[in-house]
Steps between C-alpha positions, in 0.01 A plus 500: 500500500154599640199202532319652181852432299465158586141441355450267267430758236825718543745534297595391096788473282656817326824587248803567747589907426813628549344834716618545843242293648608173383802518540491581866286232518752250361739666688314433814430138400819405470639660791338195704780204568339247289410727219876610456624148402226491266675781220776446238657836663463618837202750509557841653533773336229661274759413195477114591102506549468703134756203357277226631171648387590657150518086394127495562404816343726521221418425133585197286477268801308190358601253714328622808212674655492662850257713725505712824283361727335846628278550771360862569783643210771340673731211397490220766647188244570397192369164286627447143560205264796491376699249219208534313527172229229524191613238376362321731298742738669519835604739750724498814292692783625710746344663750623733809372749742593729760487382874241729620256357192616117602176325673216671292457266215631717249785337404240198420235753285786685300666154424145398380422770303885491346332135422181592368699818258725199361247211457292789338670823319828304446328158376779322745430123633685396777661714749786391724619634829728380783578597865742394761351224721555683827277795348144418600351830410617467120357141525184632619527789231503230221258252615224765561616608124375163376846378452592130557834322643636321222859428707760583705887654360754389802733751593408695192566872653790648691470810750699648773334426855538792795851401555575539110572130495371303115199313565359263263115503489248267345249629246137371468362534102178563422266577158160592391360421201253687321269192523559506822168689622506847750683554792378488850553859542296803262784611273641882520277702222801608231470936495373572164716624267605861591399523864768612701 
């Protein structure tokens, strides 16, 4: 990514397409060795990508909302709330992007503007998110988003290391309330309706 990608005023938060150029991008995404652990189903054919993505852009699906995070037309991550309760407003947030878009703050600004799209559009409250304790980026990603640590799950997740051995990993929760006031980072504008 070029200096002017990494401005404070690129990029904002678009429908995931099923064209060619998102899924190579998810393709490429998960290619990288921590992405891969990440998916239900490995990643890496052009049938996997369009399996993963058609969830996002397919009708009838109520209980979530997701976005591309695009900078310059091209898919660099992905934010979306997911479990969506109305019964009581809430939202499980998720956030990833691509290792050559890790360090530029957008991660932070697309998880804020996911924020900002739920607290407003969706009339949510209180959005929760959690990340593995030994992942200081995502805990940087959700503090900048205005979240707050609310507690710690002990050997809540379980992932292969290198040497395919189980590892056990503890998981740091977190939640933002609509009360809550902005983040510390200017939230990803949301494309307007239509714009591809």
């Amino acid at each position: 990514m070029t200096t002017a990608d990494n401005s404070p005023t690129a990029g904002r938060l678009r429908p995931w397409t099923d064209s060619g150029q998102d899924l190579a991008a998810i393709l490429e995404a998960f290619d990288s060795d921590d992405m891969a652990a990440q998916a239900g189903e490995p990643l890496g054919t052009e049938a996997a990508a369009r399996r993963w993505v058609a969830q996002w852009i397919g009708p009838g699906n109520q209980g979530a909302v997701a976005f591309a995070i695009d900078v310059a037309g091209r898919a660099v991550g992905h934010v979306m709330a997911g479990a969506i309760d109305r019964r009581h407003d809430t939202a499980w947030v998720s956030y990833w992007v691509a290792p050559e878009a890790r360090g530029t703050g957008l991660a932070s600004r697309a998880t804020a503007g996911l924020a900002e799209h739920c607290f407003g559009s969706l009339g949510l409250f209180r959005l929760e998110l959690a990340y593995r304790v030994n992942n200081p980026g995502s805990a940087g990603v959700a503090r900048n988003a205005g979240f707050r640590i609310e507690g710690l799950e002990r050997a809540k997740l379980r992932y292969l290391d290198e040497h395919g051995n189980a590892v056990r990993y503890d998981v740091q929760t977190c939640a933002r309330l609509r009360s809550d006031g902005p983040a510390l980072v200017p939230p990803l504008p949301l494309a307007p309706a239509g714009a591809a």
